[in-house]
C-alpha positions in Angstrom: 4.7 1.0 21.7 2.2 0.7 24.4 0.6 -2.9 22.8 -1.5 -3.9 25.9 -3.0 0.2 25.4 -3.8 -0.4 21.4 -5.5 -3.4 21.8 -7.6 -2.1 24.8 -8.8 0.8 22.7 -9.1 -0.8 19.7 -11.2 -3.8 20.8 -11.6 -4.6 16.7 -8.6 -6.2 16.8 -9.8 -9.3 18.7 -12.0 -10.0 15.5 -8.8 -9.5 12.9 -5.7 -9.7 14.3 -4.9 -12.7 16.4 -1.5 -12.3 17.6 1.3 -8.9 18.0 5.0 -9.9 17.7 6.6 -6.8 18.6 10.6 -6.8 17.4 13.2 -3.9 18.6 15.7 -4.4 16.0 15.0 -6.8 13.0 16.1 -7.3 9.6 13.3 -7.9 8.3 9.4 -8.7 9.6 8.0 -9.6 6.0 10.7 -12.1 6.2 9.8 -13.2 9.4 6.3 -14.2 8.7 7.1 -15.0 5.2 9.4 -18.4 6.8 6.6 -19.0 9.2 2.8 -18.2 7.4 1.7 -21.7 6.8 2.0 -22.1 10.3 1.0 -18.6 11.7 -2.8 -18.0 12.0 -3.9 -15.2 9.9 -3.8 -11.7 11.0 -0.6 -12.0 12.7 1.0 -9.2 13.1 5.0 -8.1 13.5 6.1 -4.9 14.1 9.8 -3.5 14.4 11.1 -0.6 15.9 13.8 -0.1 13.5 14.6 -2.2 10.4 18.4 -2.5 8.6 17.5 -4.8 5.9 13.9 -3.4 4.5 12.6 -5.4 1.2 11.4 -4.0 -1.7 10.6 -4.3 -5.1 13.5 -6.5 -7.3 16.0 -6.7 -4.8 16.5 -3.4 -3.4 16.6 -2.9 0.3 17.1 -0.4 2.6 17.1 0.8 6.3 14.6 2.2 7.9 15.6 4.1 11.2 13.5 4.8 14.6 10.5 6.7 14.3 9.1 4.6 11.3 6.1 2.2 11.5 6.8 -0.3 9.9 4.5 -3.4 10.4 3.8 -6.8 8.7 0.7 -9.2 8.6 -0.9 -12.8 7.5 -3.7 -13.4 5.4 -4.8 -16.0 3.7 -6.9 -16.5 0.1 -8.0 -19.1 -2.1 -8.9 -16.9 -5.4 -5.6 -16.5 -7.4 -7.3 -13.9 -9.8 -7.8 -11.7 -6.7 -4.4 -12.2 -4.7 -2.7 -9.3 -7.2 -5.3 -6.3 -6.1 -4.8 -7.0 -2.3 -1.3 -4.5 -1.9 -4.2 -2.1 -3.6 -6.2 -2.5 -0.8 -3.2 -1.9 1.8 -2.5 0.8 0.2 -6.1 2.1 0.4 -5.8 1.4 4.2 -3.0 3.2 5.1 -4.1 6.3 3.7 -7.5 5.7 4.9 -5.8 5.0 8.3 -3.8 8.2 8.6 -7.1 10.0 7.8 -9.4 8.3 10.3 -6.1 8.8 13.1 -6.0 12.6 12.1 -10.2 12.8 12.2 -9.9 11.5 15.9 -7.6 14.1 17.3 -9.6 16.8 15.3 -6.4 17.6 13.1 -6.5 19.0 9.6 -6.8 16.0 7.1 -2.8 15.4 5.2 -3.0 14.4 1.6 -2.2 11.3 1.3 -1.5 9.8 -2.1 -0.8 6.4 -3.7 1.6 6.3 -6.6 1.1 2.9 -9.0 1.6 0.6 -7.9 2.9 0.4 -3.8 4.2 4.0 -3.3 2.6 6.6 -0.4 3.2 10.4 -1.1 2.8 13.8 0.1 3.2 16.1 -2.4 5.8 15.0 -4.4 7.7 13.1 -1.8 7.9 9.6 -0.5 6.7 8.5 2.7 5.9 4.8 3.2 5.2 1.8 1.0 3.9 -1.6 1.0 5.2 -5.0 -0.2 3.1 -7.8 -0.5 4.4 -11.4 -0.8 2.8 -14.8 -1.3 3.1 -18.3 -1.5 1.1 -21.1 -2.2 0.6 -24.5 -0.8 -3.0 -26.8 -0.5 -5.1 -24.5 -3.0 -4.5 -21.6 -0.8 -2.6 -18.8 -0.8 -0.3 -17.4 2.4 0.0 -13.8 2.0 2.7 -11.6 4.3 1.8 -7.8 3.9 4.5 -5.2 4.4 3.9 -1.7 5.6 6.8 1.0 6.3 5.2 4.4 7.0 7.5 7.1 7.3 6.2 9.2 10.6 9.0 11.2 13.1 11.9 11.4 10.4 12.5 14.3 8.8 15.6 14.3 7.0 16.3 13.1 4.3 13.1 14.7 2.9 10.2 14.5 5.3 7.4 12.2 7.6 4.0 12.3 8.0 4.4 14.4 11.2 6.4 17.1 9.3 3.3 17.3 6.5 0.7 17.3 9.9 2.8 20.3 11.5 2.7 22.2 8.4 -0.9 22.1 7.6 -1.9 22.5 11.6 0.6 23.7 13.9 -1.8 23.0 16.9 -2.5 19.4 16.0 -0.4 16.8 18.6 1.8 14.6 16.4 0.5 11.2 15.4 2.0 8.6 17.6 3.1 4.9 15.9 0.7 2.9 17.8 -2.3 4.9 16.8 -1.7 5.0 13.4 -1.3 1.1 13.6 -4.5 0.5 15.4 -6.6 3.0 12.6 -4.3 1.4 9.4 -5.6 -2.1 10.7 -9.3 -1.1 11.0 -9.5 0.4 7.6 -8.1 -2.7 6.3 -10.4 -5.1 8.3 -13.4 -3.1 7.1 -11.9 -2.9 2.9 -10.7 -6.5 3.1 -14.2 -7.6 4.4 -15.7 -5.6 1.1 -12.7 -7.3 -0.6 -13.2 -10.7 0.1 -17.0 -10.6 -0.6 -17.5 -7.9 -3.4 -14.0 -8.8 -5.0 -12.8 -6.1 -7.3 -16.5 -4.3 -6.9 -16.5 -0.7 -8.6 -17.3 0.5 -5.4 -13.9 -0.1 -4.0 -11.8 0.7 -7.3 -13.2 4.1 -6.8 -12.5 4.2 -3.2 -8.8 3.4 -4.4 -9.0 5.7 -7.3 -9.8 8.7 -5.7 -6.6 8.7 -3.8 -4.1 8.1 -6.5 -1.6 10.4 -7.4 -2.3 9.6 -11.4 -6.1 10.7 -10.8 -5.7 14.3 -12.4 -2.5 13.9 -15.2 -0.5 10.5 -15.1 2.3 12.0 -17.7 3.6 10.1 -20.1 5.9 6.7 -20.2 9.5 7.9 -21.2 11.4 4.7 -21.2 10.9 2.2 -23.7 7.6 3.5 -25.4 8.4 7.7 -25.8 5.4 9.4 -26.6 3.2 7.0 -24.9 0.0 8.7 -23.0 -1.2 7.1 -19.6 -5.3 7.2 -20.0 -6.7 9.4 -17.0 -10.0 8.9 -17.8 -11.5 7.3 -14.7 -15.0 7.5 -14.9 -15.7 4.3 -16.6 -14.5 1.4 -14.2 -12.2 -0.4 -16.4 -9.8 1.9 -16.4 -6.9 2.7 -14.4 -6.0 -1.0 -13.8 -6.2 -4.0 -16.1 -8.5 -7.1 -15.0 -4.6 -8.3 -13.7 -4.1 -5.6 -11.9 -1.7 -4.3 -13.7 -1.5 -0.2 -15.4 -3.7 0.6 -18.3 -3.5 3.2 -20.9 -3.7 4.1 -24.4 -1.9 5.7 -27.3 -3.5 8.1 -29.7 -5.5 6.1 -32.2 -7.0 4.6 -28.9 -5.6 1.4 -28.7 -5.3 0.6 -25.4 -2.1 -1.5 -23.6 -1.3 -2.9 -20.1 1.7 -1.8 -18.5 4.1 -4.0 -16.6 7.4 -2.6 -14.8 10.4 -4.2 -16.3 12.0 -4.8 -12.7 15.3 -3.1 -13.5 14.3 0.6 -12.0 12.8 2.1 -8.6 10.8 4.1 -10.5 7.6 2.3 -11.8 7.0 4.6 -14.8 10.3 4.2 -16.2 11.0 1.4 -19.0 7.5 0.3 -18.9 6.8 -2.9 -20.6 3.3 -2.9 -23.2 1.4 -5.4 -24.0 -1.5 -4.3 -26.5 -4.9 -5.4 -25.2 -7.7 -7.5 -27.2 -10.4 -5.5 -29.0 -7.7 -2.3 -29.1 -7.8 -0.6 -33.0 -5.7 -1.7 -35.6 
């Protein structure tokens, strides 16, 4: 990547993100910050080339070849109620971010989709996700956030660049460093809102409108058979709990959060309830 290019274009960057690390081969960059965020100022950012030891949720790991973006970067917050919602707001920004890169090269739009809770899709396929890790220390809280973006790799499903060509054969490809530079902004601008508005309803229908659950969620199949994710979204308390986590309700409208049990890559699969105050008897 062309750093010395992004950051003259993007002159935003001076205002966010205070230092690029940029890694050819590395196991790991949430790692990498992860060791060193209490001493790393925030908005650093680490970028590698290729990745052989990507983290994700409960263990799993995987590699991540050449021609994937995949990007880490510091933040810092004191509000523990708010830290939960911020890989919400990633999310938000990376599909926001492939839109606004698209927008400049005058290129049909891809849909872009966020699957509860980290999960980027096209269609009905996987192409990036983010990881967000914290720790705490002094009343504040260190936050590394993970991106992998799928872009130039077609095989074993497809990239971003596949969906782009499909929809506009004319369009030019997007390039890493572009799709960096446009991820970043749309974060700066939704963390600002973030930060000052916390979870404003604004923003939870920003984040809404690009979820894959927004027209049918389906139904939880693991523990709780039978059991009907709510899709009505126009009243702002629903969709997510006040913890961030998935809410829904059963039949007689009693309505539950949902937490993943940690034992399966799918989210929607052994769901864990918990039966929410003020839900009928």
């Amino acid at each position: 990547m062309d750093r010395a290019c992004l950051l003259h274009r993007h002159s935003f960057l001076s205002e966010f993100i205070t230092r690029v690390f940029h890694l050819v081969h590395r196991k790991l960059t949430v790692v990498l910050l992860s060791r060193n965020a209490h001493s790393l100022p925030i908005g650093t950012v680490c970028i590698s080339d290729v990745q052989y030891q990507g983290k994700g949720r409960a263990g799993n790991s995987w590699v991540s070849p050449d021609g994937c973006l995949m990007f880490s970067f510091t933040l810092q917050m004191e509000n523990g109620r708010t830290v939960p919602f911020v890989q919400y707001v990633v999310c938000l920004a990376v599909v926001q971010g492939i839109e606004a890169a698209a927008r400049a090269k005058n290129a049909t739009i891809p849909d872009v989709r966020i699957k509860w809770p980290n999960d980027l899709y096209s269609g009905n396929l996987k192409i990036g996700g983010v990881l967000c890790s914290s720790t705490y220390s002094s009343k504040t809280f260190y936050i590394v956030a993970g991106v992998g973006l799928n872009v130039d790799n077609d095989e074993p499903t497809t990239c971003l660049n596949s969906v782009l060509a499909r929809l506009d054969s004319k369009a030019t490809p997007f390039a890493r460093e572009e799709l960096l530079a446009t991820i970043l902004e749309s974060f700066e601008k939704l963390f600002t809102t973030f930060t000052t508005q916390g979870k404003s309803l604004a923003l939870e229908l920003m984040y809404y409108e690009k979820w894959m659950h927004r027209q049918s969620f389906g139904s939880d199949r693991g523990k709780n058979p039978g059991f009907s994710l709510d899709t009505i979204l126009t009243d702002h308390q629903q969709g997510l709990t006040p913890a961030g986590f998935l809410l829904a309700s059963d039949d007689a409208f009693n309505k539950y959060e949902l937490h993943p049990d940690g034992n399966s890559l799918d989210f929607f699969k052994g769901l864990v309830r918990r039966k929410l105050p003020g839900s009928a008897q």
